[in-house]
C-alpha positions, 0 to 999 in steps of 0.5 A: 500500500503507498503511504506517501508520495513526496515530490521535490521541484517535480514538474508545477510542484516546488515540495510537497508531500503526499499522505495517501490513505487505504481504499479508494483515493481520488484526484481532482481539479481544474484541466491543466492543473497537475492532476496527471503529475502524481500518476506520473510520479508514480510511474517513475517510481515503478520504473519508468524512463524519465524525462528531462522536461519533468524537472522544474523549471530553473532547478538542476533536478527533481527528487520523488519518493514513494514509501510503501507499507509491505507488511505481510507481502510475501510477494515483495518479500520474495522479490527482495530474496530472490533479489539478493537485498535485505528487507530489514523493515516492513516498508519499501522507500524508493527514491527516484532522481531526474537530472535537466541534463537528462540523466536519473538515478534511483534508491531502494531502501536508500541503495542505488536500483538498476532502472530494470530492477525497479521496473520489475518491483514496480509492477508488484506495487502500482498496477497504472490503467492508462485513460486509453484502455478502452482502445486496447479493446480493439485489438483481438490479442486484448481480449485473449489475454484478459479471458486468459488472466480471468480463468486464471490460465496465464501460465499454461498460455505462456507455455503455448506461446513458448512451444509454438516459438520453439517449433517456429525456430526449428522450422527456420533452422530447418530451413536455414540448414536445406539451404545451405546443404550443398555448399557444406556436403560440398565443404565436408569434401573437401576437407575429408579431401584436404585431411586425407592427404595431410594425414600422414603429417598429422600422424607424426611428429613434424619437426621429430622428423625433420631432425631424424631425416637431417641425421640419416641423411648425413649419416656416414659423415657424421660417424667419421666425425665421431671416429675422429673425436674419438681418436682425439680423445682417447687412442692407442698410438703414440699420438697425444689424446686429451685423456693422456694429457689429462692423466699427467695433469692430475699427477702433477696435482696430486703430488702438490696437494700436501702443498697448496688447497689450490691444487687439491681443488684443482685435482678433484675437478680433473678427476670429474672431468676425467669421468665426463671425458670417458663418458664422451668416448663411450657415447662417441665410440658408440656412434663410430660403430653403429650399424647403417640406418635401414633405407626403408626408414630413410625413404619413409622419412624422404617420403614424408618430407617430400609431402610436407614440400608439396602441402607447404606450396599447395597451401602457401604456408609453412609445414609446421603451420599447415598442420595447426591449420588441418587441425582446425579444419578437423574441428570444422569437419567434425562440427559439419557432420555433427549438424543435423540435415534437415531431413534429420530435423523432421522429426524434431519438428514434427514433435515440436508440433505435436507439443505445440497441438496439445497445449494450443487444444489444452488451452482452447479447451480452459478458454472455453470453460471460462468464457460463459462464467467470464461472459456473465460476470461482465454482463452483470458489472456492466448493465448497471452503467447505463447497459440494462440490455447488454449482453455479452458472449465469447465466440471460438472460430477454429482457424481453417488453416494450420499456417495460420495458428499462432502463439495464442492458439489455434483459434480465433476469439472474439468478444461479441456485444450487443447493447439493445434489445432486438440487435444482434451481437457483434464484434466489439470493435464494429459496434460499440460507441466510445462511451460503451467501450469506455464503461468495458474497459473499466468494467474489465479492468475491475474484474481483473484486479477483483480476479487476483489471488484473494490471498495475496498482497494486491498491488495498488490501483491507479486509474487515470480518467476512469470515467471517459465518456461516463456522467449523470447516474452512470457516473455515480454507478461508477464511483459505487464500484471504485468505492467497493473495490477500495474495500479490499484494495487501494486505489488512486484515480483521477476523475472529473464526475462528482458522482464518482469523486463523491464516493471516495474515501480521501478526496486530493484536490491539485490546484494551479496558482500563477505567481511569480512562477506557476506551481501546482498545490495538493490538498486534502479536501473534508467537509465544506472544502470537499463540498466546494469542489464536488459543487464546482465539478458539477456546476461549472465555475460560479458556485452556488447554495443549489449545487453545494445542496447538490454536492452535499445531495452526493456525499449523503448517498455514499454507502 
C-alpha cells in the first residue's frame, strides 16, 4: 500500500508531500492543473524512463519518493530474496532522481536500483490503467489475454506461446540448414579431401622428423666425425689424446696437494672431468660403430618430407603451420557432420508440433470453460452503467488453416456485444460507441484486479480518467464500484464526475496558482472544502447554495 508520495521541484510542484490513505483515493481539479503529475510520479517510481522536461523549471533536478507499507507481502518479500537485498523493515522507500541534463538515478531502501530492477518491483506495487484502455479493446490479442488472466490460465498460455516459438525456430533452422546443404556436403569434401592427404603429417611428429631425416641423411659423415673425436680423445698410438694429457695433469696435482688447497681443488675437478671425458668416448665410440640406418626408414622419412614440400606450396604456408591449420579444419569437419540435415530435423519438428497441438487444444479447451462464467460476470458489472440490455458472449472460430495458428492458439476469439434489445451481437470493435467501450474497459479492468489471488498482497490501483465518456447516474454507478473495490484494495484515480469523486474515501484536490512562477498545490479536501469542489465539478465555475445542496445531495448517498 503507498503511504506517501513526496515530490521535490517535480514538474508545477516546488515540495510537497503526499499522505495517501487505504481504499479508494481520488484526484481532482481544474484541466491543466497537475492532476496527471502524481500518476506520473508514480510511474517513475515503478520504473519508468524519465524525462528531462519533468524537472522544474530553473532547478538542476527533481527528487520523488514513494514509501510503501509491505507488511505481510510475501510477494515483495520474495522479490527482495530472490533479489539478493535485505528487507530489514516492513516498508519499501524508493527514491527516484531526474537530472535537466537528462540523466536519473534511483534508491531502494536508500541503495542505488538498476532502472530494470525497479521496473520489475514496480509492477508488484502500482498496477497504472492508462485513460486509453478502452482502445486496447480493439485489438483481438486484448481480449485473449484478459479471458486468459480471468480463468486464471496465464501460465499454461505462456507455455503455448513458448512451444509454438520453439517449433517456429526449428522450422527456420530447418530451413536455414536445406539451404545451405550443398555448399557444406560440398565443404565436408573437401576437407575429408584436404585431411586425407595431410594425414600422414598429422600422424607424426613434424619437426621429430625433420631432425631424424637431417641425421640419416648425413649419416656416414657424421660417424667419421665421431671416429675422429674419438681418436682425439682417447687412442692407442703414440699420438697425444686429451685423456693422456689429462692423466699427467692430475699427477702433477696430486703430488702438490700436501702443498697448496689450490691444487687439491684443482685435482678433484680433473678427476670429474676425467669421468665426463670417458663418458664422451663411450657415447662417441658408440656412434663410430653403429650399424647403417635401414633405407626403408630413410625413404619413409624422404617420403614424408617430400609431402610436407608439396602441402607447404599447395597451401602457401609453412609445414609446421599447415598442420595447426588441418587441425582446425578437423574441428570444422567434425562440427559439419555433427549438424543435423534437415531431413534429420523432421522429426524434431514434427514433435515440436505435436507439443505445440496439445497445449494450443489444452488451452482452447480452459478458454472455453471460462468464457460463459467470464461472459456473465461482465454482463452483470456492466448493465448497471447505463447497459440494462447488454449482453455479452465469447465466440471460438477454429482457424481453417494450420499456417495460420499462432502463439495464442489455434483459434480465433472474439468478444461479441450487443447493447439493445432486438440487435444482434457483434464484434466489439464494429459496434460499440466510445462511451460503451469506455464503461468495458473499466468494467474489465475491475474484474481483473477483483480476479487476483484473494490471498495475496494486491498491488495498488491507479486509474487515470476512469470515467471517459461516463456522467449523470452512470457516473455515480461508477464511483459505487471504485468505492467497493477500495474495500479490499487501494486505489488512486483521477476523475472529473462528482458522482464518482463523491464516493471516495480521501478526496486530493491539485490546484494551479500563477505567481511569480506557476506551481501546482495538493490538498486534502473534508467537509465544506470537499463540498466546494464536488459543487464546482458539477456546476461549472460560479458556485452556488443549489449545487453545494447538490454536492452535499452526493456525499449523503455514499454507502
Amino acid at each position: 500500500m503507498l503511504v506517501s508520495l513526496t515530490l521535490h521541484q517535480f514538474a508545477l510542484i516546488a515540495q510537497h508531500e503526499l499522505n495517501v490513505a487505504g481504499g479508494f483515493n481520488v484526484i481532482t481539479g481544474e484541466t491543466g492543473a497537475g492532476k496527471s503529475l502524481l500518476l506520473d510520479a508514480l510511474s517513475l517510481c515503478a520504473g519508468e524512463r524519465a524525462d528531462s522536461a519533468m524537472v522544474r523549471h530553473g532547478a538542476a533536478h527533481a527528487d520523488i519518493y514513494a514509501q510503501f507499507d509491505v507488511e505481510n507481502n510475501h510477494i515483495i518479500a520474495e522479490w527482495f530474496a530472490k533479489n539478493d537485498r535485505a528487507l530489514e523493515e516492513p516498508e519499501v522507500l524508493i527514491r527516484r532522481q531526474l537530472s535537466n541534463t537528462g540523466r536519473s538515478k534511483a534508491w531502494l531502501n536508500g541503495s542505488p536500483v538498476s532502472l530494470a530492477e525497479l521496473k520489475s518491483l514496480g509492477s508488484l506495487l502500482v498496477n497504472i490503467h492508462s485513460q486509453h484502455a478502452q482502445q486496447a479493446l480493439l485489438k483481438p490479442q486484448f481480449v485473449v489475454q484478459w479471458l486468459d488472466e480471468m480463468a486464471q490460465i496465464t501460465p499454461l498460455a505462456a507455455q503455448t506461446a513458448s512451444s509454438y516459438q520453439q517449433y517456429q525456430q526449428l522450422k527456420r533452422q530447418a530451413d536455414d540448414i536445406a539451404s545451405r546443404e550443398a555448399q557444406r556436403q560440398d565443404r565436408i569434401q573437401l576437407l575429408q579431401s584436404q585431411l586425407a592427404d595431410i594425414a600422414p603429417l598429422l600422424a607424426v611428429d613434424y619437426t621429430e622428423v625433420e631432425a631424424e631425416h637431417e641425421e640419416l641423411s648425413n649419416i656416414e659423415a657424421l660417424m667419421l666425425e665421431a671416429s675422429h673425436g674419438l681418436h682425439l680423445l682417447d687412442n692407442d698410438t703414440d699420438e697425444p689424446d686429451v685423456m693422456t694429457l689429462l692423466g699427467q695433469a692430475i699427477k702433477l696435482c696430486d703430488h702438490q696437494i700436501g702443498v697448496s688447497q689450490t691444487f687439491e681443488q684443482a685435482s678433484e675437478q680433473l678427476y670429474l672431468a676425467q669421468q665426463q671425458i670417458t663418458e664422451v668416448t663411450a657415447l662417441l665410440s658408440d656412434y663410430a660403430e653403429q650399424q647403417l640406418p635401414d633405407p626403408e626408414r630413410l625413404q619413409a622419412l624422404d617420403n614424408l618430407i617430400s609431402l610436407g614440400h608439396r602441402l607447404s606450396r599447395k597451401h602457401s604456408l609453412p609445414a609446421a603451420d599447415l598442420i595447426n591449420e588441418a587441425k582446425g579444419w578437423e574441428t570444422q569437419l567434425a562440427q559439419l557432420e555433427n549438424e543435423p540435415s534437415s531431413d534429420a530435423m523432421a522429426a524434431q519438428i514434427e514433435q515440436a508440433w505435436q507439443d505445440y497441438l496439445a497445449l494450443a487444444t489444452q488451452l482452447n479447451e480452459e478458454r472455453a470453460k471460462a468464457a460463459p462464467m467470464v461472459s456473465k460476470q461482465l454482463v452483470e458489472q456492466l448493465q448497471p452503467l447505463a447497459l440494462p440490455n447488454a449482453r455479452c458472449e465469447f465466440v471460438f472460430t477454429k482457424k481453417t488453416d494450420p499456417n495460420q495458428y499462432s502463439a495464442q492458439g489455434c483459434f480465433d476469439i472474439d468478444l461479441l456485444f450487443s447493447a439493445n434489445v432486438g440487435m444482434p451481437m457483434q464484434p466489439l470493435h464494429k459496434i460499440a460507441s466510445g462511451g460503451e467501450l469506455s464503461r468495458m474497459a473499466l468494467v474489465m479492468q475491475v474484474l481483473q484486479a477483483t480476479n487476483a489471488d484473494t490471498n495475496a498482497a494486491k498491488p495498488m490501483l491507479v486509474f487515470d480518467e476512469v470515467d471517459v465518456g461516463i456522467s449523470g447516474g452512470t457516473a455515480q454507478v461508477v464511483g459505487e464500484l471504485l468505492r467497493a473495490l477500495g474495500q479490499t484494495q487501494q486505489l488512486l484515480a483521477i476523475t472529473h464526475q462528482a458522482q464518482v469523486a463523491a464516493q471516495a474515501h480521501q478526496h486530493i484536490l491539485v490546484q494551479k496558482h500563477h505567481q511569480e512562477q506557476t506551481e501546482s498545490e495538493l490538498l486534502i479536501l473534508t467537509d465544506d472544502a470537499q463540498v466546494d469542489e464536488l459543487a464546482r465539478m458539477s456546476g461549472g465555475v460560479t458556485i452556488t447554495n443549489v449545487t453545494r445542496d447538490h454536492a452535499r445531495s452526493l456525499l449523503s448517498d455514499v454507502k
